[in-house]
C-alpha positions in Angstrom: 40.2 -71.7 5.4 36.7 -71.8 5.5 34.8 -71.6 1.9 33.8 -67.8 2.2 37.6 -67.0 2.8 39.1 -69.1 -0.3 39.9 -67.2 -3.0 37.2 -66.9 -6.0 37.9 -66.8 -9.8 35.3 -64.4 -11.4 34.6 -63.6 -14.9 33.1 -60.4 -15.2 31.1 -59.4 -18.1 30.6 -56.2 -20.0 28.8 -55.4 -23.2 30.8 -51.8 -23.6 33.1 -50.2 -20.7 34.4 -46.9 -22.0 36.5 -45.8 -19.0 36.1 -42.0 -19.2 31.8 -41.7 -19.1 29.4 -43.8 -18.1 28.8 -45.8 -15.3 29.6 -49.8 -16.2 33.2 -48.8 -17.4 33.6 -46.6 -13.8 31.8 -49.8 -12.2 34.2 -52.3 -13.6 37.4 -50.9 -12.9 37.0 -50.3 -9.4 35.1 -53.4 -8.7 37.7 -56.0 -10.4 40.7 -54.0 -9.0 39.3 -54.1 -5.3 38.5 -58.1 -5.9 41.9 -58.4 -6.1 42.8 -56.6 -3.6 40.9 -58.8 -1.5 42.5 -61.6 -2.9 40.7 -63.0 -5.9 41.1 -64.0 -9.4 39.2 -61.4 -12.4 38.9 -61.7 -15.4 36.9 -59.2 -17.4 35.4 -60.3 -20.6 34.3 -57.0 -22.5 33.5 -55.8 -25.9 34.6 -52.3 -26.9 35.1 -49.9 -26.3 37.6 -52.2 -23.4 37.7 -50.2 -20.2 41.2 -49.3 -18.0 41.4 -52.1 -15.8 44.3 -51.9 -12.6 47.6 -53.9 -12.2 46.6 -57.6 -11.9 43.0 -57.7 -13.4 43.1 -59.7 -16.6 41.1 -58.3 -19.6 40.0 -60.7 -21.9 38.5 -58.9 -25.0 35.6 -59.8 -26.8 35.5 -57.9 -30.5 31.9 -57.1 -31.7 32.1 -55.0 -35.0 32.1 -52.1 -33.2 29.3 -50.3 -35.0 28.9 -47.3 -32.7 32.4 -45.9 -32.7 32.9 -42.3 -32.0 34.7 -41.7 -35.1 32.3 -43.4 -37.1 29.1 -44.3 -35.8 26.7 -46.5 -37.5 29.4 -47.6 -40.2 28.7 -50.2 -42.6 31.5 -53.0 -42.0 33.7 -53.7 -44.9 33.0 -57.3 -45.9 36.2 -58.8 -45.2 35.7 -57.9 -41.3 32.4 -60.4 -41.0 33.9 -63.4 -39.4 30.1 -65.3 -38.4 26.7 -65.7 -38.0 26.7 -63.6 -34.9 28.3 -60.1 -36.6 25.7 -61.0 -39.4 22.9 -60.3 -36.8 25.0 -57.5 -35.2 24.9 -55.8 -38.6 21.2 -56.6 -39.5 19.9 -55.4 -35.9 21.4 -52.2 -36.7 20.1 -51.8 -40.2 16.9 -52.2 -38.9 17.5 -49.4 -36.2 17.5 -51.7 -33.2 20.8 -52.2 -31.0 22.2 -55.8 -31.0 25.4 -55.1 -28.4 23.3 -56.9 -25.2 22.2 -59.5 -27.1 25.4 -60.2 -29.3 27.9 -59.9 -26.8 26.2 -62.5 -24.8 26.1 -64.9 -27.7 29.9 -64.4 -28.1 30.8 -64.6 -23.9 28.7 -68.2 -24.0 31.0 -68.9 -26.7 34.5 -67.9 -25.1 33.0 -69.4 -21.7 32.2 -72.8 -22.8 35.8 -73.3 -23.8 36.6 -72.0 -20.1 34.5 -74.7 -17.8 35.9 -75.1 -15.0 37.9 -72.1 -15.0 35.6 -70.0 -12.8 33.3 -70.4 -10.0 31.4 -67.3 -10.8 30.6 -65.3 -13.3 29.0 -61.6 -13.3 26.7 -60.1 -15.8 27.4 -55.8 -15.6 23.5 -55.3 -16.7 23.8 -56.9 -20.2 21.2 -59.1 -19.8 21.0 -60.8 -23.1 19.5 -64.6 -24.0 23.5 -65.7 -23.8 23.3 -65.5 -20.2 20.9 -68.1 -19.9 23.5 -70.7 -21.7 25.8 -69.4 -19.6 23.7 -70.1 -16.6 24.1 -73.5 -17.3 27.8 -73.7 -16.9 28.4 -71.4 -14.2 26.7 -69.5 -10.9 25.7 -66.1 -12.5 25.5 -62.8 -10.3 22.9 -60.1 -12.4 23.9 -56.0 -12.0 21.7 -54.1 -13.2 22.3 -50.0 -12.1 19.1 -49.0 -13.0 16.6 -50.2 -15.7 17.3 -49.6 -19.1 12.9 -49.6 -19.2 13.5 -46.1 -17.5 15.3 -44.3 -20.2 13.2 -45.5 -22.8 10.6 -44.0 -21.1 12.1 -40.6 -20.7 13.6 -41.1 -24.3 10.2 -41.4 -26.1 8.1 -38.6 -24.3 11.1 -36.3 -25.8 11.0 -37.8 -28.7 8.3 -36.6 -31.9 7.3 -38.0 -34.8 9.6 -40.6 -37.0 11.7 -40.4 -34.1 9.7 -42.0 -31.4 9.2 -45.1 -34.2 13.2 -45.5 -34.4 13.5 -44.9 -31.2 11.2 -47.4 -29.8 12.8 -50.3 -31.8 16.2 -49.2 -30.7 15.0 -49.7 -27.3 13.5 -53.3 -28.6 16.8 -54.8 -26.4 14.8 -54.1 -23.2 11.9 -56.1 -23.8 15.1 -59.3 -23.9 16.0 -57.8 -20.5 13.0 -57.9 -19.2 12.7 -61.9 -20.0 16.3 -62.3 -18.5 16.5 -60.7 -15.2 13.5 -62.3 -13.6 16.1 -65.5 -14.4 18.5 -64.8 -12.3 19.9 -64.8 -8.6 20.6 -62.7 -7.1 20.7 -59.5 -9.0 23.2 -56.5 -7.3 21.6 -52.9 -7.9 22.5 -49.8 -6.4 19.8 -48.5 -4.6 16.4 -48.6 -3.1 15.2 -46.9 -6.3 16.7 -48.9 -8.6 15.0 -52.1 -6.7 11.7 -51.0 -6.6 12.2 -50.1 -10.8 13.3 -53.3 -11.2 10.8 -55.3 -9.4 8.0 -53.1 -11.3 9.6 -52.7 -14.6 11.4 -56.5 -15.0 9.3 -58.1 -12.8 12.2 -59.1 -11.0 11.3 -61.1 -7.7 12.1 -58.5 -4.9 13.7 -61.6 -3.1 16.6 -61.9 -5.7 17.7 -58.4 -5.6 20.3 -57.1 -3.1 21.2 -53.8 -2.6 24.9 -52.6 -2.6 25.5 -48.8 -3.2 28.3 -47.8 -5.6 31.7 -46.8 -3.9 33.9 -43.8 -5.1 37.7 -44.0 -5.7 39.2 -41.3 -3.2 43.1 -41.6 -4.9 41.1 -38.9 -7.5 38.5 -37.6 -5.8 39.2 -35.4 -2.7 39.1 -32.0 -1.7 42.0 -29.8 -3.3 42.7 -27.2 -0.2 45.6 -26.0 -2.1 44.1 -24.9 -5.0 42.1 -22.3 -5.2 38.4 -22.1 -6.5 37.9 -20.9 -10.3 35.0 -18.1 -9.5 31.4 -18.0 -10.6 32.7 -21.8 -11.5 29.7 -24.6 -12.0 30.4 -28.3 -13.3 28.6 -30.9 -14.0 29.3 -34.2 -15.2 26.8 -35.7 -17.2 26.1 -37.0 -21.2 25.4 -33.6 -23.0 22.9 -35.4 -25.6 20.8 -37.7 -23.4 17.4 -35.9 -22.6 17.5 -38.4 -19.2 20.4 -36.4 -17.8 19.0 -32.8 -17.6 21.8 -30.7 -19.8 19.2 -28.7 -21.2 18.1 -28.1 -17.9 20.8 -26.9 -16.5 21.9 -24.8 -19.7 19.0 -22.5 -19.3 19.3 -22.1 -15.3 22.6 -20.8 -15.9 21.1 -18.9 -19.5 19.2 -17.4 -16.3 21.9 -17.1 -14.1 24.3 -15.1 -16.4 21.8 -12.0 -17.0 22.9 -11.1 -13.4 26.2 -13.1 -12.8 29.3 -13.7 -13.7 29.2 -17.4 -14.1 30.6 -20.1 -16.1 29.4 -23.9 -16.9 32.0 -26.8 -17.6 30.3 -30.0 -18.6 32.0 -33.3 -18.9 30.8 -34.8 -21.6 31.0 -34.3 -25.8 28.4 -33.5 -27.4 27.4 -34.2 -31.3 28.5 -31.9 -33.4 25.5 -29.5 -34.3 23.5 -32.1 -32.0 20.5 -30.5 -30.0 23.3 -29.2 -27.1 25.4 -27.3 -29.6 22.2 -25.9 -31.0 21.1 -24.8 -27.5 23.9 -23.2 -26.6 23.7 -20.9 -29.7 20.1 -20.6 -28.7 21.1 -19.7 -25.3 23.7 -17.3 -26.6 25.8 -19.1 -24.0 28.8 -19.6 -26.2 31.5 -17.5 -23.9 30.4 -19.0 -20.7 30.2 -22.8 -21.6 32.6 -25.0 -22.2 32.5 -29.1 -23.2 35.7 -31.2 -21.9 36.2 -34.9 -23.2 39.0 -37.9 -22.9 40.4 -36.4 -19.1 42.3 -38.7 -16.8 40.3 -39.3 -13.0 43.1 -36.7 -11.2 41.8 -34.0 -13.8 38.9 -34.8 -13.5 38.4 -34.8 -9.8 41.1 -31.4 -9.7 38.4 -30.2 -11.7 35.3 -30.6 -9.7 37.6 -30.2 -6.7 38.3 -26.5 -7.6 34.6 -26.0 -9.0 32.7 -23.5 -6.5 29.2 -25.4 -7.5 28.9 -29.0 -8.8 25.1 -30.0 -10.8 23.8 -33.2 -11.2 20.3 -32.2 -13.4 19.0 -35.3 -14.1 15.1 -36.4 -14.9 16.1 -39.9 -13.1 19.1 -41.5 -12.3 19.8 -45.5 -10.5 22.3 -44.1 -8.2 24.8 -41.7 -9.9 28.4 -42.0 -9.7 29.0 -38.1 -10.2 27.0 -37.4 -7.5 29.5 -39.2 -5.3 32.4 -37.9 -6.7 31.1 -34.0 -6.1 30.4 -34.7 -2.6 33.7 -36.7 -2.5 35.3 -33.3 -3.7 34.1 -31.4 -1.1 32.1 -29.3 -4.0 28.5 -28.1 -2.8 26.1 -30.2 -5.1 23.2 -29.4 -6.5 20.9 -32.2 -7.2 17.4 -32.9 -9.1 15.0 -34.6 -6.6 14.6 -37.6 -8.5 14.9 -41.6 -8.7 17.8 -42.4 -6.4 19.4 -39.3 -6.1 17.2 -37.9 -2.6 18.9 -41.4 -1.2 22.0 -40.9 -2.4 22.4 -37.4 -1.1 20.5 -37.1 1.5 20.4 -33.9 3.3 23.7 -32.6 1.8 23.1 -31.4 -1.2 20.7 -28.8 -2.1 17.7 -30.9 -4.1 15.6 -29.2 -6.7 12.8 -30.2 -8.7 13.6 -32.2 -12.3 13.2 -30.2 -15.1 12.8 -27.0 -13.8 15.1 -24.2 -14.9 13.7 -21.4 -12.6 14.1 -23.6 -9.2 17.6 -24.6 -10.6 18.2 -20.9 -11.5 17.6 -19.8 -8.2 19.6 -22.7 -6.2 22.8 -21.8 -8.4 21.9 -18.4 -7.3 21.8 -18.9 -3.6 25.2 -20.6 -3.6 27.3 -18.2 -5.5 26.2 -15.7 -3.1 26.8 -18.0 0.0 30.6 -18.7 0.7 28.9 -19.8 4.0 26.5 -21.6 2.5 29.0 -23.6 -0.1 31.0 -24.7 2.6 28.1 -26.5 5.0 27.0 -28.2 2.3 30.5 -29.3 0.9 31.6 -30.1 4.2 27.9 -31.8 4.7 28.4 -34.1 1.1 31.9 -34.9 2.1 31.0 -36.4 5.5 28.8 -38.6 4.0 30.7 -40.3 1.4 33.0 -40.7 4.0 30.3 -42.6 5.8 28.8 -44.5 3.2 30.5 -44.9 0.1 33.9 -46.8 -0.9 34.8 -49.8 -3.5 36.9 -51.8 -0.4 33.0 -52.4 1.3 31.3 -52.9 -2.5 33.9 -55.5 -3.5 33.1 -57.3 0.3 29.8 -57.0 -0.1 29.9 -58.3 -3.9 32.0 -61.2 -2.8 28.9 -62.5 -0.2 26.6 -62.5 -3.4 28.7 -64.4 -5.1 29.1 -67.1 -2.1 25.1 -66.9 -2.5 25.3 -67.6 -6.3 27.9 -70.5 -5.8 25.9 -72.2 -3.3 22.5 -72.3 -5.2 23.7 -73.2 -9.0 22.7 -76.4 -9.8 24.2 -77.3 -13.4 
């Protein structure tokens, strides 16, 4: 067996993997269940929330103090759940409106890994990119991910953002500057697209040597075309975070504001919103309250049943690094609507309809040249289909991930 064949043990490392949103929990699952397929060891060291991992993947948990739960975000920890130093600066990071998870879940992996030498030939950082990776570095070959570069939301995120808000805001995004020291440290780093490379080049000042490029797959068990079911009509999904002003929501809620003065339409959006956050209050705005719906907490089949029987799929975004819904849509067979923006024109390519960021009116009208266009729906369905078929599944990431790895193994020098 030569040493590219033999099998690997990998640690994979994740800050936060919630399963049902969000890219890294999406990334991680498929990634570490098609490793093993090919025949590999994983291990996935993650804090919470702890993604769904598949039959033979070993999950190794990692407890932070879970400040940002969903059923109580930014709680104060009672004081018999501080254990050390580390939750110490979890807790005062917070207090002082910054966000410790990159940096504190790194400092506790370094921790769990050094009892682990030997254990692993590789170990693979899912864009945390905290100072513990540099002790880790030490012990072990480490493989960077990074989907897209955090530096790009903050931007977005403080040209919303007014007043008070841009302050907080600015040192909650105080991680990034940590990233920013970090990735130029490593080799090689795994993004997802040509985009994505040249943000991180410019952004991180990441060597464009030590980046390769491996596009995200999509797991086809889910998400497939549902002949048998019939279309919901005037039906338009999108899957996206309902609060993030990077992911277009607001957008999209005023093309189909526009939409529904002349059509019978309706929007289901993946995603939960705060309650009496700045969606909620846009919808009442909007006076869109009969014609929107939010789901949450779905299983993959439902979720891909639903975009599968969805006449128009959106993906709104101001920027995305590659975008895992986009795949899935066009994996569905559903006619996708995309902004023209950061990876997305690569991703797509010509099948999808592409509109301009931001703008309500162009989005308006491409929603309304669809729902009057069986024809039209089913050339570009067909058209996204075909090319995920082409270009995108886990089986040639996980190869492809593998060779990086190889790469990693052969240049650490302890």
């Amino acid at each position: 067996m030569s040493v590219r064949e033999r099998t690997l043990r990998i640690a994979l490392l994740s800050y936060r993997s919630k399963p049902t949103c969000g890219g890294q929990g999406v990334y991680l699952r498929h990634l570490s269940r098609e490793l093993v397929a090919l025949g590999h060891h994983v291990e996935v060291f993650s804090g919470p929330p702890y993604p769904e991992l598949d039959e033979g993947v070993i999950l190794r948990e990692v407890p932070s103090l879970d400040l940002y739960r969903d059923e109580d975000p930014f709680r104060t920890p009672k004081l018999h759940e501080y254990r050390d130093w580390i939750d110490l600066l979890e807790v005062g990071t917070m207090w002082t409106a910054g966000f410790p998870e990159p940096l504190t879940f790194t400092l506790r992996a370094l921790r769990e890994l050094r009892k682990r030498v030997g254990d692993f030939d590789v170990v693979q950082d899912n864009q945390t990119l905290g100072y513990g990776l540099l002790g880790i570095q030490k012990l072990f070959p480490v493989v960077g991910t990074i989907h897209h570069p955090i530096s790009v939301d903050r931007r977005i995120e403080l040209e919303a953002a007014k007043g008070v808000k841009k302050l907080t805001m600015r040192r909650w995004y105080g991680f990034v500057k940590m990233q920013s020291r970090v990735a130029p440290r490593l080799s090689p780093i795994l993004t997802v697209s040509e985009s994505s490379l040249a943000d991180i080049h410019r952004d991180f000042n990441v060597p464009q040597a030590n980046l390769r490029l491996i596009p995200l797959g999509v797991d086809t068990r889910y998400f497939h075309p549902r002949p048998d079911k019939p279309k919901r009509k005037g039906s338009i999904v999108a899957v996206a975070s309902a609060d993030s002003p990077m992911k277009g929501v607001a957008t999209l809620l005023r093309a189909v504001a526009k939409l529904s003065t002349e059509r019978d339409v309706n929007l289901t959006v993946v995603s939960k919103p705060t309650p009496g956050g700045p969606t909620e209050q846009l919808v009442q705005e909007l006076s869109l309250q009969e014609r929107v719906r939010f789901v949450h907490g779905i299983s993959d089949d439902e979720l891909g049943e639903l975009i599968a029987t969805s006449e128009i799929s959106v993906v709104p975004s101001l920027y995305e690094g590659f975008s895992l819904p986009a795949v899935e849509h066009m994996a569905c067979g559903t006619p996708l609507i995309a902004s023209r923006t950061g990876a997305l024109p690569e991703v797509v390519g010509d099948a999808a309809v592409q509109v301009p960021p931001g703008d309500a009116e162009e989005l308006a009208a491409a929603l309304r040249r669809l729902h009057d266009s069986p024809e039209e729906r089913e050339r570009v369905g067909r058209a996204g289909y075909d090319r995920v078929m082409e270009r995108y599944t886990w089986h040639v990431v996980a190869k492809r991930t593998v060779e990086a790895y190889h790469e990693a193994i052969a240049a650490h020098r302890p």
